[in-house]
C-alpha positions, 0 to 999 in steps of 0.5 A, a space after each residue: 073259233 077252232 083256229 088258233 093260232 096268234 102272234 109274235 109278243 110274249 109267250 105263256 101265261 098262268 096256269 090257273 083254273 085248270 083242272 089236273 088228272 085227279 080233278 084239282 083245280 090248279 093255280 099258278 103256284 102249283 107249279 112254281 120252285 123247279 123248271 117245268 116241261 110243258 106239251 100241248 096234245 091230245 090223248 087220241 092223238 097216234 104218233 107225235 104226242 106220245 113220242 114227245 111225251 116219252 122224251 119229256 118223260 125220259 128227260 125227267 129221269 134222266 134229270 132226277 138220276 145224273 143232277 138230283 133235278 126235280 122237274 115239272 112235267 105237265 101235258 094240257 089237252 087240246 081236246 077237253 070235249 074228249 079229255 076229262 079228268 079221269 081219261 087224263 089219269 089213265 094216259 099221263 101214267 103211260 108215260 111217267 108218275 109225275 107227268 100231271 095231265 090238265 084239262 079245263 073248259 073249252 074257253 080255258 084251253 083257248 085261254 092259255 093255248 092262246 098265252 103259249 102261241 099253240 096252234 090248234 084245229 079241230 080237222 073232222 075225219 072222213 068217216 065222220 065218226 071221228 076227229 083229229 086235231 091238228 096241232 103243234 108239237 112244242 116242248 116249252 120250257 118254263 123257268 123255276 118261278 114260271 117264264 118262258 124259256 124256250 121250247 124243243 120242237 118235235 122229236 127231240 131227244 131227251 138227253 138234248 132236253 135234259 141239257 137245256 134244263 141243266 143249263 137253264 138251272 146253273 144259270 144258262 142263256 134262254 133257249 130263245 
């Protein structure tokens, strides 16, 4: 089934089983002890994910420079036919050192873009020679020990990311 796309309930799940840009698989606990901005795309994607990408990139720096705040920053593909490992490794660097970019199978991706209410379908491209996803945008935010906060919808500005996370650490309300 190419179309996700789930119900209201609980968002997010573990993290478990992925495999990061240098070919680790990861577990939960990887990404533990600091909020967590998390994106759900694709490396052949052309205007929304990289811009998305940036702000979380630019919100990172921003965090790291005014509040001494560590933050994940993790971009999971929707398209692990394409995104391997290594093409991951080459993209994530585009944006930020930090930013870890996962991959999995395509039942793994299904999995936790399933726990996170992502949106996703395989939209073939007149030529036939190619595809697209369409997908959602969402910029989650996950708390220090792994549960969702909120999200940013697309095009949101790094210092408005970087607020929220501020809050979020000194103890704010959801984003809900």
């Amino acid at each position: 089934m190419d179309d996700l796309m789930w119900g209201r309930g609980h968002i997010g799940g573990p993290l478990d089983g992925l495999t990061d840009h240098t070919g680790t698989r990861s577990r939960e606990t990887d990404f533990l002890g600091r909020p967590t901005l998390l994106y759900f795309g694709y490396t052949h994607c052309a205007d929304v994910c990289p811009t998305d990408l940036q702000a979380i990139a630019e919100a990172a720096e921003l965090l790291g420079r005014d509040a001494g705040m560590p933050v994940w920053m993790l971009f999971i593909t929707l398209d692990p036919e394409r995104d391997t490992a290594e093409r991951l490794a080459d993209y994530v660097t585009l944006f930020h050192p930090a930013l870890v970019g996962l991959t999995g199978s395509p039942a793994e991706i299904r999995r936790v873009a399933r726990e996170h209410k992502v949106y996703f379908r395989r939209v073939e491209s007149p030529d036939a020679s190619d595809y697209l996803l369409d997908h959602s945008a969402f910029i989650y935010l996950r708390g220090a020990d792994g549960r969702h906060l909120g999200f940013f919808p697309p095009g949101t500005p790094a210092e408005r990311i970087a607020t929220a996370v501020r809050m979020q650490a000194n103890g704010g309300a959801s984003l809900r």
